[in-house]
C-alpha positions in Angstrom: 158.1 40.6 71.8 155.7 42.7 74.6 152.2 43.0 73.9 150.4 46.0 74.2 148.5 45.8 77.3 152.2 45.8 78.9 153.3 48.1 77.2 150.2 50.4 77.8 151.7 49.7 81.3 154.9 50.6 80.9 154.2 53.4 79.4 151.4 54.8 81.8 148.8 54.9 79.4 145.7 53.2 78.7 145.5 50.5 76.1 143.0 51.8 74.1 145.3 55.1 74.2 148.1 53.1 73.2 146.4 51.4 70.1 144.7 54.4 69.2 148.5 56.0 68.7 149.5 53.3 67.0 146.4 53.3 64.0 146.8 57.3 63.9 150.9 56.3 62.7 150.4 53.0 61.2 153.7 54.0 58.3 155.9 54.3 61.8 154.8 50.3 62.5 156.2 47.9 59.2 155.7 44.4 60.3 159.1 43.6 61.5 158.3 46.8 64.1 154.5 45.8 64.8 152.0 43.2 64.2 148.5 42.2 65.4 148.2 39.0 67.0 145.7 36.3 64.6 143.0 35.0 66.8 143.9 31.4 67.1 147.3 32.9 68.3 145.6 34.6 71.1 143.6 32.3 71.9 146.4 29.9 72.4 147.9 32.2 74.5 145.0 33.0 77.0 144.6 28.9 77.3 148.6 28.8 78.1 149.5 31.5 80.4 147.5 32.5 83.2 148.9 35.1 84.5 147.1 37.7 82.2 144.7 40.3 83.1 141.4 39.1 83.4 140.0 42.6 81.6 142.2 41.5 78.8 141.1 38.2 77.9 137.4 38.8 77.4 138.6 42.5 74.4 136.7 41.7 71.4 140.1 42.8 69.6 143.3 41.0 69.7 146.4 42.8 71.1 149.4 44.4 69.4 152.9 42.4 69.3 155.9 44.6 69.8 159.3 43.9 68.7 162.6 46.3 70.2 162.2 48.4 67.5 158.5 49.1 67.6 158.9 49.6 71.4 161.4 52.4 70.4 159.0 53.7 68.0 156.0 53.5 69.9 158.3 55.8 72.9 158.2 59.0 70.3 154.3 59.0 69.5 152.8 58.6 73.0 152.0 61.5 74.8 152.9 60.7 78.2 155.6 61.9 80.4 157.3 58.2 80.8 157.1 57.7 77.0 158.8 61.2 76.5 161.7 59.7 79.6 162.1 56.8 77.3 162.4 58.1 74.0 165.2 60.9 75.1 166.6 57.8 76.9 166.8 56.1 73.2 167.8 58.9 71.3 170.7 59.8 73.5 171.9 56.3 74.1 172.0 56.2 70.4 174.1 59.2 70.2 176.4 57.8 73.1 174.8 60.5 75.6 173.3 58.3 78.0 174.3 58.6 81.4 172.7 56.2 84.3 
C-alpha cells in the first residue's frame, strides 16, 4: 500500500490534484484498487510513524490507500509528464516491450 501524499510525489503532482483525479474516475478505483483510510486508522498512523509531512497530518480529510493496481491505474488518469513515463512503462512491460 502507498498513500496518496507519496504518490502525489511520485507522480509530481499536488495532492489535492491527485485526489481530485481520482473522484473525477471513481469506476477506475474498486476497493481492492483504492480505498480511503477510516479516521481512527489515520490517526493511528500519525501517532506511530513520524516521519510524515507535517502539512499532512493537520488535512481535515484522510488520505487515499493505494494498492499495485491502483498505482497502475492512477499512472493513465494524471496529467503529468511522469505519470504519462509510468504508464507507457506499464503498458509496455505488460506487452513484453520494456526495455531498461
Amino acid at each position: 500500500m502507498i498513500l496518496d501524499f507519496d504518490l502525489a510525489e511520485l507522480y509530481e503532482v499536488e495532492t489535492r490534484v491527485l485526489k481530485q483525479a481520482v473522484r473525477r474516475n471513481l469506476k477506475r478505483f474498486p476497493d481492492d484498487f483504492m480505498f480511503q483510510l477510516p479516521k481512527d486508522e489515520w490517526k493511528e498512523l500519525i501517532t506511530n510513524c513520524d516521519k510524515l509531512p507535517e502539512n499532512i497530518k493537520f488535512s481535515p480529510t484522510t488520505p487515499f490507500a493505494f494498492t499495485e493496481q491502483g498505482v497502475a491505474m492512477l499512472s493513465s488518469v494524471l496529467n503529468s509528464d511522469k505519470a504519462i513515463d509510468v504508464n507507457i512503462s506499464i503498458t509496455a512491460a505488460s506487452y513484453g516491450l520494456w526495455k531498461p
